[in-house]
C-alpha positions as CSV (number, residue, x, y, z in Angstrom):
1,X,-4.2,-64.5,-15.5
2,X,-8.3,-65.3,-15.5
3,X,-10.9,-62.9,-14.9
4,X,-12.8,-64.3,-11.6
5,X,-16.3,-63.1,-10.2
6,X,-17.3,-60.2,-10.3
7,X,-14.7,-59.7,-12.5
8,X,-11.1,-58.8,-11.0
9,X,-8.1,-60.9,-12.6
10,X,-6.3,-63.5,-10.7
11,X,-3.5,-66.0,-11.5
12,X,-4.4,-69.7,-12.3
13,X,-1.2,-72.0,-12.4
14,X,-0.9,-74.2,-15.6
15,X,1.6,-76.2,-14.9
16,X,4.8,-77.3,-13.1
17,X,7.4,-74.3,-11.8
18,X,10.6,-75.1,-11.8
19,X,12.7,-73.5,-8.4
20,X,13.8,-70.9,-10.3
21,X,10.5,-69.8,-11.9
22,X,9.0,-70.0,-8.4
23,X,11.9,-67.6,-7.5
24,X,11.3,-65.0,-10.4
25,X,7.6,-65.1,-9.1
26,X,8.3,-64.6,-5.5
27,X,10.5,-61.9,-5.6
28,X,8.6,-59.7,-8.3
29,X,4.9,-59.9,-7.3
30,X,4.0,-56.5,-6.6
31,X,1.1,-57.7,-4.4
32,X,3.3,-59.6,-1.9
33,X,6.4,-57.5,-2.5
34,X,6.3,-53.8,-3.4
35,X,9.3,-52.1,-4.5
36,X,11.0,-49.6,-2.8
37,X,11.4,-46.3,-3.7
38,X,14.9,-45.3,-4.8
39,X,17.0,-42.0,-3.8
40,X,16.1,-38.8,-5.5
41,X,16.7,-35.0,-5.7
42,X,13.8,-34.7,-3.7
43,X,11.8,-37.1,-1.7
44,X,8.3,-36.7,0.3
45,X,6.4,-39.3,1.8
46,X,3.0,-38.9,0.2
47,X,4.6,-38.4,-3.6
48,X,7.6,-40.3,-3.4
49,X,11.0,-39.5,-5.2
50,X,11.3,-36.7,-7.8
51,X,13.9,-35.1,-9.9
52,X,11.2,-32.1,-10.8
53,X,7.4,-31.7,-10.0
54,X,5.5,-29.8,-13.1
55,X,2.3,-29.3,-14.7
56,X,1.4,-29.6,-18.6
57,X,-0.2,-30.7,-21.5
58,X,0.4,-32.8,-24.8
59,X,1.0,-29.6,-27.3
60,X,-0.7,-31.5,-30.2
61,X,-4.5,-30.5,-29.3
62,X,-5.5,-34.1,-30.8
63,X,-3.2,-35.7,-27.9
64,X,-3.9,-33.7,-25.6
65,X,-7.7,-33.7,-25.8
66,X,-7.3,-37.7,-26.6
67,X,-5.9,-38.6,-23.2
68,X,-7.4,-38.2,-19.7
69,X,-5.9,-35.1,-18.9
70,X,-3.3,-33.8,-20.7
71,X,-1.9,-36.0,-22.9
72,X,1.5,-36.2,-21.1
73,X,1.8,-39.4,-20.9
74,X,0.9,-40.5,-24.6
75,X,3.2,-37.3,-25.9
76,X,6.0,-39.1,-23.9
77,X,5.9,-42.5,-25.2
78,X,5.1,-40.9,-28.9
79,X,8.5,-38.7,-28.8
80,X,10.5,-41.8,-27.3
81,X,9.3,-43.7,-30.5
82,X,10.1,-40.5,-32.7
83,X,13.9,-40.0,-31.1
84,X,15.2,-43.7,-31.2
85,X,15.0,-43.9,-27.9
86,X,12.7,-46.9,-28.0
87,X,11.1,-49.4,-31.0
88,X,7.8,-50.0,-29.6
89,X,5.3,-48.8,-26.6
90,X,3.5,-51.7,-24.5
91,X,0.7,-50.4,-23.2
92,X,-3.1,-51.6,-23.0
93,X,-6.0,-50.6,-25.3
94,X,-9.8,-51.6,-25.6
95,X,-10.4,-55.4,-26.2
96,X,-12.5,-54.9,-29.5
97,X,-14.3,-58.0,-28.6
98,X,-15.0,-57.0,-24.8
99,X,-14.9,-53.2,-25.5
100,X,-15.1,-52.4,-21.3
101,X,-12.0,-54.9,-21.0
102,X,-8.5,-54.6,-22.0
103,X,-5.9,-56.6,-24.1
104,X,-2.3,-55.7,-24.4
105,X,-1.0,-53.6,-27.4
106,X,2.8,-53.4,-28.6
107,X,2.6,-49.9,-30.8
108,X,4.8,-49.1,-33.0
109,X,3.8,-45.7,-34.5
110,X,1.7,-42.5,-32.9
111,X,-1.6,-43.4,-34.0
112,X,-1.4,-47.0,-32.4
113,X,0.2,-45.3,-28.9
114,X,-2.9,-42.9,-29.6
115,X,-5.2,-46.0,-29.9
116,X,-4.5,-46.8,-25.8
117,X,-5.0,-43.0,-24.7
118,X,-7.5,-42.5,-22.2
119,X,-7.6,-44.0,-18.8
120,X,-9.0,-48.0,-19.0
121,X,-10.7,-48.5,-15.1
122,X,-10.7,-52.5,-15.6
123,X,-8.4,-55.3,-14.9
124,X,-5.3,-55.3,-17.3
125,X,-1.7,-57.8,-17.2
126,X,0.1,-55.6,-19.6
127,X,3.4,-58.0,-18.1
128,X,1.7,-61.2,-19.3
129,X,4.4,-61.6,-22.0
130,X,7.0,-59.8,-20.2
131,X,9.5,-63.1,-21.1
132,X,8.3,-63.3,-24.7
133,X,8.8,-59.6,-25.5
134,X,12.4,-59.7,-23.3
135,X,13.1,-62.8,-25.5
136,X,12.9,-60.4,-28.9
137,X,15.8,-58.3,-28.1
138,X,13.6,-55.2,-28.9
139,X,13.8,-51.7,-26.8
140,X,10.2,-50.5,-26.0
141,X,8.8,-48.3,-23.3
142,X,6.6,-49.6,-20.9
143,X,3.0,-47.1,-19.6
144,X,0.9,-49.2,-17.0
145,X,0.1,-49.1,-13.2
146,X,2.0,-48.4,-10.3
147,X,1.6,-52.2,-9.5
148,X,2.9,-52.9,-13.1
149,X,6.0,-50.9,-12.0
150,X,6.7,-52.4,-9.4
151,X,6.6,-55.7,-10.8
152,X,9.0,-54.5,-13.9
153,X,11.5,-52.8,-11.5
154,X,11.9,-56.0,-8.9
155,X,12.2,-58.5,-11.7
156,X,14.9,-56.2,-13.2
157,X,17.1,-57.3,-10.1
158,X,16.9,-61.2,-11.7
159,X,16.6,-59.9,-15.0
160,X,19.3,-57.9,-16.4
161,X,17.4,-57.7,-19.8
162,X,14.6,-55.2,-18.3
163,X,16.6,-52.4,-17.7
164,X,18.2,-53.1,-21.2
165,X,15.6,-53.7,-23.2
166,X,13.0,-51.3,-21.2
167,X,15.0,-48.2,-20.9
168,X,11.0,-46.0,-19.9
169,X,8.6,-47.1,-17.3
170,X,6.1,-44.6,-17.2
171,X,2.8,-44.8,-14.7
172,X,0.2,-42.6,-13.3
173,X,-1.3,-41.9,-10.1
174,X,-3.9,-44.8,-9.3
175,X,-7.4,-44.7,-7.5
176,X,-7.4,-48.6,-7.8
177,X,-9.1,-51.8,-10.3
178,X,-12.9,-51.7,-10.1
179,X,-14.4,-55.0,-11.3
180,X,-16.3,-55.3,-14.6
181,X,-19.4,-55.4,-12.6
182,X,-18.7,-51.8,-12.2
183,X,-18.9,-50.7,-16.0
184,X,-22.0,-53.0,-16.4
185,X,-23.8,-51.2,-14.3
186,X,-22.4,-47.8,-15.8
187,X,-24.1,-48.7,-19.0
188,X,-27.0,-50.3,-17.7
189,X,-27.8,-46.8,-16.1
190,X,-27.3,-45.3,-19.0
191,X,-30.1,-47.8,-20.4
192,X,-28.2,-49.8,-22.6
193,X,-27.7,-53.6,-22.4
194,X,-24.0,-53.7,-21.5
195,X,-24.1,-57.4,-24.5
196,X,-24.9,-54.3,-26.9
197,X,-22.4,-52.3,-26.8
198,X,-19.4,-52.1,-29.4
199,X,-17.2,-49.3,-27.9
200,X,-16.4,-48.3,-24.7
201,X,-14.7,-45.3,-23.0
202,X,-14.2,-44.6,-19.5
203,X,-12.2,-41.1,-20.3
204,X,-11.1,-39.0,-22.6
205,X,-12.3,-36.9,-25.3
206,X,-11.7,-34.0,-22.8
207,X,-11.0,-33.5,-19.6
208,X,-11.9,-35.0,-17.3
209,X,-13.7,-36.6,-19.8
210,X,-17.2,-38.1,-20.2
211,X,-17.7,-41.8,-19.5
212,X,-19.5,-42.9,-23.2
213,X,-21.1,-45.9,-24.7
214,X,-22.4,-47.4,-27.8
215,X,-23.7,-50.0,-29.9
216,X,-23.8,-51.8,-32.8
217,X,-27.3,-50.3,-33.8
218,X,-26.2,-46.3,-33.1
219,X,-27.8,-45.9,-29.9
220,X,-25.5,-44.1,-27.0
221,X,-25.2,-43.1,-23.6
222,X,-23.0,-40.9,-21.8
223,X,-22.2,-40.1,-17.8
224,X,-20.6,-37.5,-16.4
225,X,-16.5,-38.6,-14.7
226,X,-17.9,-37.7,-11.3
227,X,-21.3,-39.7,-11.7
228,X,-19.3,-42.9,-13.2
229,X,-16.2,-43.1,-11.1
230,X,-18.0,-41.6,-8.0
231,X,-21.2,-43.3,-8.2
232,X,-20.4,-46.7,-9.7
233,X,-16.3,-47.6,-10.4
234,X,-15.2,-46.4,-7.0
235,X,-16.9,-48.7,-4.9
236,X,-16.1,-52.0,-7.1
237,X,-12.5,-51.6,-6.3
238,X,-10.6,-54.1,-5.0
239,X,-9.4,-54.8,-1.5
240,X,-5.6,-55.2,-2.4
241,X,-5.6,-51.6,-3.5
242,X,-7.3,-50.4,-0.6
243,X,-4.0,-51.1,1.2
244,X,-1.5,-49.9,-1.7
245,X,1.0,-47.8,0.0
246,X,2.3,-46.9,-3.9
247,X,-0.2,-45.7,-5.8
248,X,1.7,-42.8,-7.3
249,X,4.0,-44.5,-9.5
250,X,7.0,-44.0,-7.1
251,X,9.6,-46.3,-9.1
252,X,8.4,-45.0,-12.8
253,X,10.9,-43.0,-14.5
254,X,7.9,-40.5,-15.0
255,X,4.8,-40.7,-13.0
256,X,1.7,-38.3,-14.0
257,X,-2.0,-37.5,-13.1
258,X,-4.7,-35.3,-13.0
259,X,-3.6,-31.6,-12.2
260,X,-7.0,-30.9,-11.1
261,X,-8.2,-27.4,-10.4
262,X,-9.2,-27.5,-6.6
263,X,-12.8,-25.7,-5.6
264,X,-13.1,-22.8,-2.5
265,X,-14.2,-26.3,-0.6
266,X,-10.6,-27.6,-1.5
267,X,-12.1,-31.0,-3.3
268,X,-11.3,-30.6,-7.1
269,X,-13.7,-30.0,-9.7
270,X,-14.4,-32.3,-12.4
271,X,-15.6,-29.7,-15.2
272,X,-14.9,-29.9,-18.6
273,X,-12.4,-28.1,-19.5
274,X,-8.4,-28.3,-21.7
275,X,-6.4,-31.0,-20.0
276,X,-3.7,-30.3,-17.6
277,X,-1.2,-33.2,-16.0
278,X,0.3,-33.7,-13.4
279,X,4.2,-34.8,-14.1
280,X,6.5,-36.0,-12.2
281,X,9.9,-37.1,-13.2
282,X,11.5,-39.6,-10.6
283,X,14.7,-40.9,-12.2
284,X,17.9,-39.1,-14.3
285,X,16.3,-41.0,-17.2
286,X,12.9,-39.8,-17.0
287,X,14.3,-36.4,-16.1
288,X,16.0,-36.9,-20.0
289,X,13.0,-37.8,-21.8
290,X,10.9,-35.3,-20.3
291,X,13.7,-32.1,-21.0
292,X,13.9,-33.7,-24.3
293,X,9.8,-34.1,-24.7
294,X,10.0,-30.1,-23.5
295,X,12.7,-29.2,-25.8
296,X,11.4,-30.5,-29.0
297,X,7.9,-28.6,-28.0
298,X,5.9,-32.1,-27.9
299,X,4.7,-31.1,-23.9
300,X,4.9,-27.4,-22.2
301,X,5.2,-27.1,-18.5
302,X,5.1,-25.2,-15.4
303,X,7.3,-25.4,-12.2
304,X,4.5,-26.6,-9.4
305,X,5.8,-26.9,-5.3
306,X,5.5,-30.8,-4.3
307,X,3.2,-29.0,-1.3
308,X,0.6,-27.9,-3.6
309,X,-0.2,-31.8,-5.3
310,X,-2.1,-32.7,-2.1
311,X,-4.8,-29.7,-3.3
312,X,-5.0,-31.8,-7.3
313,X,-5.2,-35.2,-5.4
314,X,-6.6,-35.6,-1.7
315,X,-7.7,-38.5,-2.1
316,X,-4.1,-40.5,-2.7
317,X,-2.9,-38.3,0.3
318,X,-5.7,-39.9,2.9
319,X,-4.7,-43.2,1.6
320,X,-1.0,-42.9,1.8
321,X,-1.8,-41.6,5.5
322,X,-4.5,-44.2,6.3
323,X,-2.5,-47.1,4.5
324,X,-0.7,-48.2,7.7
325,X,-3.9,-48.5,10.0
326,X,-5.7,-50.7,6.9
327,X,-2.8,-53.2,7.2
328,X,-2.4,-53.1,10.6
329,X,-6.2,-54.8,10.3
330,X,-4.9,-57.5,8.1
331,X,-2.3,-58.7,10.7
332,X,-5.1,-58.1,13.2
333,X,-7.7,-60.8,11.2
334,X,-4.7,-62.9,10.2
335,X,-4.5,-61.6,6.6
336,X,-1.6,-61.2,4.3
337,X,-0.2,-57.9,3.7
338,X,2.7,-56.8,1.2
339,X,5.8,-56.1,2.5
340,X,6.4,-52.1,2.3
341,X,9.9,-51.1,3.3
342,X,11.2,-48.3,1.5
343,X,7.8,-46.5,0.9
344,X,7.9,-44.0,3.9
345,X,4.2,-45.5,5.3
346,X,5.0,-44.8,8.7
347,X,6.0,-41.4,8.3
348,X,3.1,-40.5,6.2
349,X,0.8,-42.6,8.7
350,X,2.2,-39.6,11.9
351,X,0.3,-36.6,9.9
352,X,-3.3,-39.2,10.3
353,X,-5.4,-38.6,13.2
354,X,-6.1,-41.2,16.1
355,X,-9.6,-40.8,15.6
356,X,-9.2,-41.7,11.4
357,X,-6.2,-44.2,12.1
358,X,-9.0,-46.4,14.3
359,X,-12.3,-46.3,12.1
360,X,-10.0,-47.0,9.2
361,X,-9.0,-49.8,11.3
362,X,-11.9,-50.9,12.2
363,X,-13.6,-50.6,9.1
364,X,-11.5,-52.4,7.0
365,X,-11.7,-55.5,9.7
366,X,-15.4,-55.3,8.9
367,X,-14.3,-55.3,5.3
368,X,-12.4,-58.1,5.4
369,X,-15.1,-59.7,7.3
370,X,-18.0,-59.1,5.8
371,X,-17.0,-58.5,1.8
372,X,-13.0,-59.3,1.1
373,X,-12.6,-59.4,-2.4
């Protein structure tokens, strides 16, 4: 994988594939192929499969004000290391040497899983050494994107070591990759030359969170979540995950996000305030590690009605309805579009108006158009 103008990450071939590398690659690309959501307790088009629907927090404050929201998904991977369950967590942390970028980290204690808290709005391939790592014979859980998930759980048809070796998948509820270009100009609003600066963090430190930034001579700017996401990150992201009919971690064992606290206009509110997560346990083995997690008092929760996660997240739910008319425009312009069986897009795509269904349709022709990246 190469980072490619204006700074998404694309793969470049290096060499000869052999039939059956061209086969692994085929069938577990997430953006040609996404993987279908298995049979659960419950099941809803929007959200996907799910043993239980919850809301908590990390109960270590220093987790729990670490991460994004509440520190459920780092209090997770830190209690499978803890119990035996796994060896190591991959996951992806700061590059130190590109500090808005991201390299992949294998951790092998708390402090290193603490490291990667915090939600990293930039290109990452956490899978890059997926056949190295499977190579070592080592359990370890696996925290990245839905995409990520995806990729795992379809190569773990070919590849009878995944499921063995990665007995976790956790993932979060995704609003899409933003290019670098989007952080640059973050931190050249906040006045800073983005060459400058030494550390980067797009969340954390509270919740939701402010966006910070510093540099090698002490000098530091900060932006409000809603100003950096809203105003900058959000409108870099790229087109494949405009049409992502998964963006909610369907086929993780645990799937969380950002419980947030809906205002009288019904569009959440982005004060600071303690973290609270959004957890959702999708398979009898996330279901374990979360009872576990709960009964050793790393995470508290609270029972929450799958109706009620549309009020913390509007945003995935007009995308999950909207998803079908956006790829309907691909085959329209002649565009590829991943394959989506399983996923329930047509049944989420009924609730969607005509009137939306056609100017998404129409808009993202002029996307692709005008401005397909």
């Amino acid at each position: 994988m190469e980072t490619v103008a204006p700074g998404y990450s694309r793969p470049r071939q290096m060499a000869a594939l052999s039939a059956e590398q061209e086969q692994l690659i085929a069938g577990s690309c997430s953006g040609a192929i996404v993987a279908p959501w298995a049979q659960a307790p419950g099941m809803n088009p929007y959200w996907g499969p799910y043993d239980s629907v919850q809301t908590g927090h990390a109960t270590d404050p220093h987790v729990r004000h670490h991460g994004s929201s509440g520190g459920v998904l780092s209090a997770l991977a830190i209690h499978a290391l803890e119990t035996g369950l796994v060896e190591r967590v991959l996951h992806i942390v700061a590059d130190p040497d590109h500090p808005t970028r991201n390299i992949i980290q294998l951790s092998s204690n708390p402090q290193e899983v603490l490291a990667g808290a915090g939600s990293r709005y930039a290109s990452s391939s956490p899978l890059a050494d997926i056949d190295r790592l499977l190579g070592e014979g080592v359990r370890f859980a696996f925290i990245g994107k839905p995409c990520d998930v995806s990729a795992l759980r379809q190569l773990a048809r070919m590849d009878r070591r995944v499921d063995l070796l990665v007995p976790i998948k956790l993932s979060f509820f995704c609003g899409g990759m933003p290019s670098h270009a989007g952080a640059e100009r973050i931190i050249q609003a906040m006045g800073l030359v983005p060459s400058d600066v030494t550390r980067f963090r797009y969340r954390g430190e509270g919740w939701p969170g402010l966006t910070r930034a510093e540099t090698n001579d002490g000098r530091a700017g900060e932006m409000r979540y809603e100003d950096s996401w809203g105003g900058h990150l959000s409108k870099e992201v790229q087109f494949r995950c405009k049409i992502c009919p998964d963006a909610v971690g369907g086929v993780a064992d645990i799937a969380c996000a950002d419980a947030w606290y809906g205002g009288e206009s019904g569009y959440p509110q982005f004060e600071e305030q303690d973290g609270r997560s959004l957890i959702m346990s999708r398979s009898p083995e996330g279901e374990r590690l979360l009872r576990s997690a709960v009964g050793s008092g790393n995470i508290v929760v609270e029972s929450l009605a799958v109706e009620d996660i549309g009020l913390m997240q509007p945003s995935q739910a007009r995308r999950k309805r909207l998803v079908s008319a956006r790829m309907a425009a691909c085959s329209a312009t002649l565009q590829p579009r991943p394959k989506t069986g399983g996923l329930m897009v047509r049944i989420a795509s009924a609730d969607a108006s005509i009137r939306d269904r056609l100017r998404d349709f129409i808009g993202t022709i002029r996307r692709i158009v005008l401005n397909r990246r």
